[in-house]
PyMOL CGO cylinders between C-alpha atoms (Angstrom):
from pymol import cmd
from pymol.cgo import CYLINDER

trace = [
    CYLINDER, 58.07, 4.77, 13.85, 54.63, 3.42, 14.18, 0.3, 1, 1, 1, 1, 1, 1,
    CYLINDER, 54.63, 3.42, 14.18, 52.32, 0.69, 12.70, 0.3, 1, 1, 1, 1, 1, 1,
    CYLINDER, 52.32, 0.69, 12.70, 48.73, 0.61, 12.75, 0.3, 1, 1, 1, 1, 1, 1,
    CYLINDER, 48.73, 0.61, 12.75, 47.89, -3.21, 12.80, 0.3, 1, 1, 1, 1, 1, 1,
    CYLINDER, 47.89, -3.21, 12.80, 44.58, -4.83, 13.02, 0.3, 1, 1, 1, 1, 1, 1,
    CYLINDER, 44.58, -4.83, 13.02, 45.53, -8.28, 12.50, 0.3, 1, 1, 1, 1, 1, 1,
    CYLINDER, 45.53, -8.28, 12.50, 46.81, -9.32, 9.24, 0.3, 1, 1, 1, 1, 1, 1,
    CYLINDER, 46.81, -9.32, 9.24, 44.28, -9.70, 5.97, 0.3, 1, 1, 1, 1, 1, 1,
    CYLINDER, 44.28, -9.70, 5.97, 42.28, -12.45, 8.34, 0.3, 1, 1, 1, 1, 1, 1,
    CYLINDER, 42.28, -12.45, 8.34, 41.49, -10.02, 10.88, 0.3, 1, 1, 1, 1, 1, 1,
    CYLINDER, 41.49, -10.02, 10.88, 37.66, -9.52, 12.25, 0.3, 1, 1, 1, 1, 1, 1,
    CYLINDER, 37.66, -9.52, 12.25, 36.64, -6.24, 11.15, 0.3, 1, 1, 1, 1, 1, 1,
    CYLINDER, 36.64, -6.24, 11.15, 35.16, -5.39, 14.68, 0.3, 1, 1, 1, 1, 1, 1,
    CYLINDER, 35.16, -5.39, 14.68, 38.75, -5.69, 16.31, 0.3, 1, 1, 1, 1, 1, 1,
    CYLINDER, 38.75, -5.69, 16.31, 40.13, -2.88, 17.33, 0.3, 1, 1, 1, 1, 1, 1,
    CYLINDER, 40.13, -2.88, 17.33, 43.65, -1.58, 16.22, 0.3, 1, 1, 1, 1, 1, 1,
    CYLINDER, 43.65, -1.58, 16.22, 46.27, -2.38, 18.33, 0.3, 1, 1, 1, 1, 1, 1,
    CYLINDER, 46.27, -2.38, 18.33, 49.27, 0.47, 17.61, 0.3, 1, 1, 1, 1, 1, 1,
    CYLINDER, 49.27, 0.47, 17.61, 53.10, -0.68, 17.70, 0.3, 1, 1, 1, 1, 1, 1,
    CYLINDER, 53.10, -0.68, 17.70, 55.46, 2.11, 18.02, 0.3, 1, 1, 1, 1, 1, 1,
    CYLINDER, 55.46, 2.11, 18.02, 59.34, 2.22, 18.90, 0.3, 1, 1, 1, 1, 1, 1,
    CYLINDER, 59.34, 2.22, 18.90, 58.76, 5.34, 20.25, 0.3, 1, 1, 1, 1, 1, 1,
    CYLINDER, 58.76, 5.34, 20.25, 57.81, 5.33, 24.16, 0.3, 1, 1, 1, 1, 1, 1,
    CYLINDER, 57.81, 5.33, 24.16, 54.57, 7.42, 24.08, 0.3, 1, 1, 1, 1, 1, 1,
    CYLINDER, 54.57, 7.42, 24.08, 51.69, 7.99, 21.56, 0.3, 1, 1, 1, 1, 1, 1,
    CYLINDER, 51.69, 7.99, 21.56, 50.94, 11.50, 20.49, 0.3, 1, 1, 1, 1, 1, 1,
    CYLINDER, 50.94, 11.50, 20.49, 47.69, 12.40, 21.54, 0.3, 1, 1, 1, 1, 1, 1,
    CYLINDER, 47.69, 12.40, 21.54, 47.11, 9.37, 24.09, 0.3, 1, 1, 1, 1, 1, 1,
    CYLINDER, 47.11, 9.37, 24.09, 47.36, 8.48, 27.45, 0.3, 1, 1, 1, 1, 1, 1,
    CYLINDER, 47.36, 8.48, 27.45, 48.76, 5.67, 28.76, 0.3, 1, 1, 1, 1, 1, 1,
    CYLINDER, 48.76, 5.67, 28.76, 46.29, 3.91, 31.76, 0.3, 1, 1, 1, 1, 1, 1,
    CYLINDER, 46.29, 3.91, 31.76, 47.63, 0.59, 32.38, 0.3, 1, 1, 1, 1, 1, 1,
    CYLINDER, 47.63, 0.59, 32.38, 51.04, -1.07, 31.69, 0.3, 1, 1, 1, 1, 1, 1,
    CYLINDER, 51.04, -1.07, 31.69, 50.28, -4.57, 31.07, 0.3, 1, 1, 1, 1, 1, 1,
    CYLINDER, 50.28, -4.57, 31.07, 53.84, -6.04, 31.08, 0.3, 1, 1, 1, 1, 1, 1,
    CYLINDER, 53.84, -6.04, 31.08, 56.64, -6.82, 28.43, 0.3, 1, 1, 1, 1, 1, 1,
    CYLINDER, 56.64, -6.82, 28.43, 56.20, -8.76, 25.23, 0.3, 1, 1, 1, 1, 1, 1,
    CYLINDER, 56.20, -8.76, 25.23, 58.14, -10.44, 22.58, 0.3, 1, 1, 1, 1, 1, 1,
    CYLINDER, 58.14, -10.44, 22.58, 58.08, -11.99, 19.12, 0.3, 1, 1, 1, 1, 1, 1,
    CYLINDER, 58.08, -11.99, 19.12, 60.63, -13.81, 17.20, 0.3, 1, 1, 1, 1, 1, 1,
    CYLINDER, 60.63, -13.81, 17.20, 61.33, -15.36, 14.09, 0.3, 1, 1, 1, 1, 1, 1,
    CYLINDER, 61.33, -15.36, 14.09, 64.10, -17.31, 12.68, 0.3, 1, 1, 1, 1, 1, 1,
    CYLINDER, 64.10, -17.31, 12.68, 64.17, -18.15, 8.99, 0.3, 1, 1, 1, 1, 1, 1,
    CYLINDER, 64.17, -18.15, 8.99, 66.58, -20.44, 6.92, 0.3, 1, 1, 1, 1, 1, 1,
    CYLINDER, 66.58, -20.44, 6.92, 68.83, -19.47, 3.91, 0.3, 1, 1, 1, 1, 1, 1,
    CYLINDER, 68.83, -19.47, 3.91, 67.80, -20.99, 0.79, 0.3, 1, 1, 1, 1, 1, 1,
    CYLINDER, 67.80, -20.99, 0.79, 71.10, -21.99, -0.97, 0.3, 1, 1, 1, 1, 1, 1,
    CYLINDER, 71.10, -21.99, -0.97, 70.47, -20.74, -4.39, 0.3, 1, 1, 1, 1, 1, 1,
    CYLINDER, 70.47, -20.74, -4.39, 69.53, -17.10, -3.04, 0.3, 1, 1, 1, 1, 1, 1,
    CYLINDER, 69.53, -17.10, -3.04, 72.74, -17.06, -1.40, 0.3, 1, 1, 1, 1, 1, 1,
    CYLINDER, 72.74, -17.06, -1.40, 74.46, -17.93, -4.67, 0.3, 1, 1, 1, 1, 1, 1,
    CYLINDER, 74.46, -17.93, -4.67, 72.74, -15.19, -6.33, 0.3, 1, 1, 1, 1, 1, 1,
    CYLINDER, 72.74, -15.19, -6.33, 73.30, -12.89, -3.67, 0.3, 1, 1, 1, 1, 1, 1,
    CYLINDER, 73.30, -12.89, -3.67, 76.82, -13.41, -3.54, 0.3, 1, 1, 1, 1, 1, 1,
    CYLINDER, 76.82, -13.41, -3.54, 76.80, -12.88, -7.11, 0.3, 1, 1, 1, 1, 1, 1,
    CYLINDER, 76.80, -12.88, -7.11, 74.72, -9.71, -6.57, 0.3, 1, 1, 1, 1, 1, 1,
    CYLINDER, 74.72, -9.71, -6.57, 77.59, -8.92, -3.81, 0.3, 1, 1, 1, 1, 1, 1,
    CYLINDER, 77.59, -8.92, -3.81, 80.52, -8.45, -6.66, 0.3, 1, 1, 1, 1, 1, 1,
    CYLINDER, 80.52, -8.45, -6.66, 78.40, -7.01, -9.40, 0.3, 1, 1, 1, 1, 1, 1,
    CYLINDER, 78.40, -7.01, -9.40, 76.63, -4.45, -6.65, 0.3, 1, 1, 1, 1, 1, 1,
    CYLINDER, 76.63, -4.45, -6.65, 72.98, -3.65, -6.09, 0.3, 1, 1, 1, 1, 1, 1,
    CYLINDER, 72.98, -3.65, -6.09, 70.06, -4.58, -3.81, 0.3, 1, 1, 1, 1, 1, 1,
    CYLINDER, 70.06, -4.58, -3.81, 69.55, -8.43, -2.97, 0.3, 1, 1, 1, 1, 1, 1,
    CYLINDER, 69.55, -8.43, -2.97, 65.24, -8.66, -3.35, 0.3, 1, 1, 1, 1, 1, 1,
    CYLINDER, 65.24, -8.66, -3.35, 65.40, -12.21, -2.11, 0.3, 1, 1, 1, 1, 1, 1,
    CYLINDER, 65.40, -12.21, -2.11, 66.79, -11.47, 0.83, 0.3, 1, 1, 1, 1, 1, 1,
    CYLINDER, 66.79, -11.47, 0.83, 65.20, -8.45, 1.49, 0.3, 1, 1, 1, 1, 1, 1,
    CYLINDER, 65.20, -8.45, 1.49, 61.64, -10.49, 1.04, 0.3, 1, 1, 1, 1, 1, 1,
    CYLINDER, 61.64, -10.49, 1.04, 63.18, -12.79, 3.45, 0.3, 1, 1, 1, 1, 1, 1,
    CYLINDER, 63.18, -12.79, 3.45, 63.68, -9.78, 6.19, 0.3, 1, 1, 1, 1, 1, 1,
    CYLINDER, 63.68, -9.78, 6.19, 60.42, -8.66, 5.59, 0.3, 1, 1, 1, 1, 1, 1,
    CYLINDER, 60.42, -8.66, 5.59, 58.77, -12.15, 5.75, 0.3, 1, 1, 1, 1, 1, 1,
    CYLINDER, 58.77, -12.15, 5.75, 60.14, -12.53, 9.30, 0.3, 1, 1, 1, 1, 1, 1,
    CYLINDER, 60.14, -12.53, 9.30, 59.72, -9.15, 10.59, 0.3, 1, 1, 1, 1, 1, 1,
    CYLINDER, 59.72, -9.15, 10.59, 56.14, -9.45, 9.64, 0.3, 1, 1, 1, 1, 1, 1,
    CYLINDER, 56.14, -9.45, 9.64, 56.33, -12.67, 11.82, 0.3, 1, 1, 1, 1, 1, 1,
    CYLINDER, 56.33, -12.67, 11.82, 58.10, -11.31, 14.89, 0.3, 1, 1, 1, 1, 1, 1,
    CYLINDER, 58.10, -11.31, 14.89, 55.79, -8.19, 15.07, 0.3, 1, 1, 1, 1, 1, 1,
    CYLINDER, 55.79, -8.19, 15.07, 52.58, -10.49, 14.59, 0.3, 1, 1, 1, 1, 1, 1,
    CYLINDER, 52.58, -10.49, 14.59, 53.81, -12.17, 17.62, 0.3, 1, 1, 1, 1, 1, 1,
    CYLINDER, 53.81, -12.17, 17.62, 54.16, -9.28, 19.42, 0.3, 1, 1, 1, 1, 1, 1,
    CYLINDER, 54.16, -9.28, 19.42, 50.84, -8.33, 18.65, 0.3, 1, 1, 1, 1, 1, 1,
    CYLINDER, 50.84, -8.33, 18.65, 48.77, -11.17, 19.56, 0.3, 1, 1, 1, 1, 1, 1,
    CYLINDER, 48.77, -11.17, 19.56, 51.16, -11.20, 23.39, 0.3, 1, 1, 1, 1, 1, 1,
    CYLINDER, 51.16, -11.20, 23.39, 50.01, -7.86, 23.79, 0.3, 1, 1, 1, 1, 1, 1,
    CYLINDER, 50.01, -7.86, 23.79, 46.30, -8.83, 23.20, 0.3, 1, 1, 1, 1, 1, 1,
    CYLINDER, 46.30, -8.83, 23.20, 46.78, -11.35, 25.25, 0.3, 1, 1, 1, 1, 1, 1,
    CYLINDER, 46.78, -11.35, 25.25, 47.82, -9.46, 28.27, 0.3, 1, 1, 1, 1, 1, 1,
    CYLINDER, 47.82, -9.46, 28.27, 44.35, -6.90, 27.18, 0.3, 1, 1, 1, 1, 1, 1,
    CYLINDER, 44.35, -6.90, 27.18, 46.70, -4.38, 25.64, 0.3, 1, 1, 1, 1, 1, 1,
    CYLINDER, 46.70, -4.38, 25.64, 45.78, -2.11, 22.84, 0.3, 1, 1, 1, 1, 1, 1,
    CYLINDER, 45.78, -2.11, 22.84, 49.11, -0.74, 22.42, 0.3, 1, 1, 1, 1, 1, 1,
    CYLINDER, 49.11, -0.74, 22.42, 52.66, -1.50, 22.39, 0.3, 1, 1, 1, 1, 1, 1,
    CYLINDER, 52.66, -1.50, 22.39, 55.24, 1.33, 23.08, 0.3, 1, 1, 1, 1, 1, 1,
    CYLINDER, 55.24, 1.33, 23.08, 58.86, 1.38, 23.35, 0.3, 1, 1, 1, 1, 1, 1,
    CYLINDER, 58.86, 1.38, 23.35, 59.53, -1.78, 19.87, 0.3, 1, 1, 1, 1, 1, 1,
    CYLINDER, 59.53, -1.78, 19.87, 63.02, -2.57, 19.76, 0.3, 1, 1, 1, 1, 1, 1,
    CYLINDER, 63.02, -2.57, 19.76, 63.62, -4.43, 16.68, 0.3, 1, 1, 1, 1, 1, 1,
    CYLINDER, 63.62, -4.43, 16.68, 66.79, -6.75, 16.51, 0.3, 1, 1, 1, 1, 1, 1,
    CYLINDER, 66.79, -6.75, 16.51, 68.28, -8.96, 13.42, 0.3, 1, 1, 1, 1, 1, 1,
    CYLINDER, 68.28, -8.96, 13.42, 71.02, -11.60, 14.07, 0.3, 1, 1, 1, 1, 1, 1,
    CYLINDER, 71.02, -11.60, 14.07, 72.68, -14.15, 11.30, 0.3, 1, 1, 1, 1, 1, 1,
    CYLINDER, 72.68, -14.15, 11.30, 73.19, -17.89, 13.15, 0.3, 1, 1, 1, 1, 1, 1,
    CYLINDER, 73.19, -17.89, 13.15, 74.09, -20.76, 11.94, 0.3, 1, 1, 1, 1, 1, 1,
    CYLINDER, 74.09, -20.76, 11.94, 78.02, -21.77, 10.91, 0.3, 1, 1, 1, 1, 1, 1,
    CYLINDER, 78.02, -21.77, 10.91, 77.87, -20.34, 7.73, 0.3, 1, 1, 1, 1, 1, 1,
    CYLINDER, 77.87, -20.34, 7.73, 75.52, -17.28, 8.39, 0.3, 1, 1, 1, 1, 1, 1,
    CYLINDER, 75.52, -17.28, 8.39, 72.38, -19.73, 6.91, 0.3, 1, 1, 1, 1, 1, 1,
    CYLINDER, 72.38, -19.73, 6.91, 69.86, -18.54, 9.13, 0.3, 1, 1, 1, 1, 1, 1,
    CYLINDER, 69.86, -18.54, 9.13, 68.23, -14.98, 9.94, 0.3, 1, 1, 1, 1, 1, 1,
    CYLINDER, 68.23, -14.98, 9.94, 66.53, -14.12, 13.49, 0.3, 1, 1, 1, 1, 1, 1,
    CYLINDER, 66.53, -14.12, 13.49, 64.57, -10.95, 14.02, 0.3, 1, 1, 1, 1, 1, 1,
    CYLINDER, 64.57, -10.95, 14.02, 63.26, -10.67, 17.37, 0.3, 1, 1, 1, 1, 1, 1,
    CYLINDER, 63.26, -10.67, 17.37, 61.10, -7.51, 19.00, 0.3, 1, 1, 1, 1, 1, 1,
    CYLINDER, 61.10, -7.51, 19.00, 60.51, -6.40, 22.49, 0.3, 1, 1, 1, 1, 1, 1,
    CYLINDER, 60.51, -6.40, 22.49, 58.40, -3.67, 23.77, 0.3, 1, 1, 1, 1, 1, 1,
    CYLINDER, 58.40, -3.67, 23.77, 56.08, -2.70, 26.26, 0.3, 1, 1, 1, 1, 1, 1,
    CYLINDER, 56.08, -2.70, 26.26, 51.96, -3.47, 26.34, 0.3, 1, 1, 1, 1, 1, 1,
    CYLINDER, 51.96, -3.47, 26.34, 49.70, -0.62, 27.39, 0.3, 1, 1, 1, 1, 1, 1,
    CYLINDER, 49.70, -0.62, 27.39, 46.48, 0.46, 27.41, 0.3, 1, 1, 1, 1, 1, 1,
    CYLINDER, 46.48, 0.46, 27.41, 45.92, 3.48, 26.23, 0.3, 1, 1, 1, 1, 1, 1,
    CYLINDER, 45.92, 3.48, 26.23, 42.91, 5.88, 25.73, 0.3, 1, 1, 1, 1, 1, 1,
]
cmd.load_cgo(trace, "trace")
């Protein structure tokens, strides 16, 4: 799986695109330079009322779309910081994402999503 990002809807237009891919190589490129691993994370809080409706949504069945916003919210997050390590380190690539999602807290109130992956260069 890969995603073309050029940094969110604030991006400069004259940035180039960095490319985030779980996969270890990019069809068609090279890799020149491994620049080191990087990581994002993001850890968002339960809201109690969505977890009353979901738990409602539990016995009834179907899809939860609060807490699927919620995943999405800090996936977005956890790449983002991805990306800007990678730029940091002069990377225009990442290869290799692992994506992860853990519950904490006592009662399961919190959701982490953390990522890991390699920065390249490629051409």
């Amino acid at each position: 799986m890969s995603w073309g990002v050029a940094g969110g809807t604030d991006a400069n237009p004259w940035e180039v695109m960095m490319i985030l891919t779980t996969t270890p190589s990019i069809e068609g490129k090279s890799i020149r330079e491994y620049r080191g691993i990087v990581t994002g994370e993001a850890i968002l809080g339960a809201n109690l009322v969505k977890d009353l409706f979901a738990g409602i949504r539990d016995l009834i069945g179907g899809r939860s779309a609060a807490y699927e916003q919620e995943m999405a919210k800090a996936r977005s997050i956890a790449l983002g910081e991805l990306e800007q390590a990678a730029r940091d380190l002069g990377a225009n690539a990442v290869v290799g994402i692992d994506l992860d999602y853990e519950v904490l807290g006592g009662k399961g109130s919190m959701l982490m999503v953390s990522v890991s992956g390699t920065a390249v260069v490629i051409f």
